[in-house]
N, C-alpha and C positions, 0 to 999 in steps of 0.2 A: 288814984293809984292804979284802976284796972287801966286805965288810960295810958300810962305811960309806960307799963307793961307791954301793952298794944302796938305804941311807940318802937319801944326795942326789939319789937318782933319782927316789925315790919324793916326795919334797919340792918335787924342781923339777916334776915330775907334777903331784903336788897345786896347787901354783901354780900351774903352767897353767892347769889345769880351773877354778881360782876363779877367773883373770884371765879366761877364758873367758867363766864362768858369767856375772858381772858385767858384762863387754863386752854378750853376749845381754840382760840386764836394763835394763842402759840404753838399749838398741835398742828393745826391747818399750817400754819408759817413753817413750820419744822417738816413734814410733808412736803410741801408747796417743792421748798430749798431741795429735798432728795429726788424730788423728781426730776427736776434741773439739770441735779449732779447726774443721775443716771440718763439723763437725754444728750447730756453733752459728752457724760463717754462714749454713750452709742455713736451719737456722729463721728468723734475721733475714730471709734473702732475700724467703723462700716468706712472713713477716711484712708485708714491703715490699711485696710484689707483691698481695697480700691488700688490703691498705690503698688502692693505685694505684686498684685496681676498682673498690674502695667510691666513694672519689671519681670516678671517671670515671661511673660509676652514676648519683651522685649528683647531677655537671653534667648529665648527658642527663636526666635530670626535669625539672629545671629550664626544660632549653631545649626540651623537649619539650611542644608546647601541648596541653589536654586538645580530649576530646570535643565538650564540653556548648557552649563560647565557640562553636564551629567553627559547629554548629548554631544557633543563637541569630544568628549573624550569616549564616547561608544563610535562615533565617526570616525576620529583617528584611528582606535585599534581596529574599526571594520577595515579600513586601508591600508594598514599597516598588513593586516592577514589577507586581504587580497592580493598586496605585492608580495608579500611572501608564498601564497599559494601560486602566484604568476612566477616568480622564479623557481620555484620549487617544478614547475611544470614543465617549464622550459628547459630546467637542467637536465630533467628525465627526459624530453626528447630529446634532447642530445645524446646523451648518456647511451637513449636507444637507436639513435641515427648512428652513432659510433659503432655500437655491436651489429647492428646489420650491415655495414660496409665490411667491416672484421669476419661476419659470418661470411660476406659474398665472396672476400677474397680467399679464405678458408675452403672454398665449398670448389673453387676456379682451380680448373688445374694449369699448373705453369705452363706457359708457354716459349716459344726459341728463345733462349739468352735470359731466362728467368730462373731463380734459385724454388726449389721445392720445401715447402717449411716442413713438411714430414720430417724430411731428411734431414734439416739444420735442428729440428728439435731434438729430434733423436741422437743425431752426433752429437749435441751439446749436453745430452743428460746424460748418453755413456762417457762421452770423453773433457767433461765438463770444458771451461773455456775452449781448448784445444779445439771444440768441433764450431766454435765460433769463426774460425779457418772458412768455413765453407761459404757463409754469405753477409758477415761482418765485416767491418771497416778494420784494415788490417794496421792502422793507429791504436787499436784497443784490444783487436784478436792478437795481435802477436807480443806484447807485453804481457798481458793475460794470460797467455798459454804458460811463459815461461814462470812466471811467480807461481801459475799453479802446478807445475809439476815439479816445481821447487818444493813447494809447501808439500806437495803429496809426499815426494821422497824422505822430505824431513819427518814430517808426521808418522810413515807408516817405520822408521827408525825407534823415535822416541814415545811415542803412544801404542798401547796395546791395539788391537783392531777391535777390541769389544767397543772404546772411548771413540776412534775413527770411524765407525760403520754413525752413529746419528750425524755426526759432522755433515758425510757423504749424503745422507737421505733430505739433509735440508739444502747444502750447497749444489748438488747436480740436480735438482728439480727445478732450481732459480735459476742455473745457468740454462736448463731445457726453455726456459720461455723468453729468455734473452735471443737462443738461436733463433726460436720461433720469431719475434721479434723485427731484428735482422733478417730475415728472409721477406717477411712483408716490407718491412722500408724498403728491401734490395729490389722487389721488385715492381712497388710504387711511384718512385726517385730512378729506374734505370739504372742503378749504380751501386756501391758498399754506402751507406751511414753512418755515421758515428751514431750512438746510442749514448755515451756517456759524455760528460763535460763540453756538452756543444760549445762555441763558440759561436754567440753573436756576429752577423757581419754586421756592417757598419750600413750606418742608413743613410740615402742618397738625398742632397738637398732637391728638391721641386725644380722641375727644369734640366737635370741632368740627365 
């Protein structure tokens, strides 16, 4: 009897240990499987994240502009602002080659058979076109005279002289530098000028 007592001791023993063992196996196997799963997401991850860079790399080229264009359009506008400051320069010496020939003939007193622009100026601010008479092209002084002492007579008829008097303060100061004008071409050219509505002459073919 104590004997097979013994028996079943050792049996329900043994059982344990393989219920045991087993339990532990399937624990390790259940483990083993989650490590797996979490190795293999890390790879996708660390996959994903590898890929993200590539493209984000790949947009920043893209939107990223090279060197060479940068340069090539700071070249341009330096040339651009160089011809512009070369024209700009040149127009001013001109501009100032112009006023010094104007100041010299200005500064020159007339000589035989030359008109005085003092006097053409002055005649032309007191007697507005009228004093264009003295060394204007008499195509323009003598039409001119006549409209303007048309207009005066009519004016000083129908307008009070308070409306007439700025008329006069802006139109005989413009006719003052037309005489002035006219006095230098007259005595540049040798002769009267026209000032207004030149005429073109016609241009000569080569060889004639």
């Amino acid at each position: 009897m104590a004997d097979d007592d013994r028996a079943v001791r050792d049996k329900m023993a043994l059982l344990e240990a393989e219920v045991k063992a087993t339990a532990e196996f399937q624990r390790l196997r259940k483990e083993t499987a989650l490590a797996k799963v979490r190795e293999d997401r890390a790879v996708q991850q660390a996959e994903q994240t590898e890929l993200r860079q590539r493209q984000a790399e790949i947009v920043t080229r893209k939107k990223r502009p090279t060197a060479e264009p940068e340069v090539e359009i700071v070249t341009r506008k330096t040339r651009a602002d160089d011809g512009d400051d070369a024209d700009g320069l040149g127009s001013a010496l001109e501009l100032a080659g112009k006023a010094n020939r104007v100041k010299t003939e200005l500064a020159r007193k007339p000589g035989k058979g030359e008109k005085s622009w003092m006097k053409s100026g002055l005649a032309s601010t007191l007697l507005g076109p009228v004093g264009w008479l003295y060394a204007g092209s008499m195509r323009e002084a003598v039409p001119a005279s006549a409209v303007w002492l048309a207009l005066i007579s009519l004016a000083s008829k129908i307008l009070p002289t308070v409306l007439l008097l700025p008329v006069l303060m802006v139109a005989l100061p413009l006719s003052g530098i037309a005489g002035v004008v006219y006095a230098l071409q007259y005595n540049r050219h040798g002769g009267r000028q026209r000032l207004f509505d030149k005429e073109d002459k016609p241009k000569q073919l080569p060889g004639r």
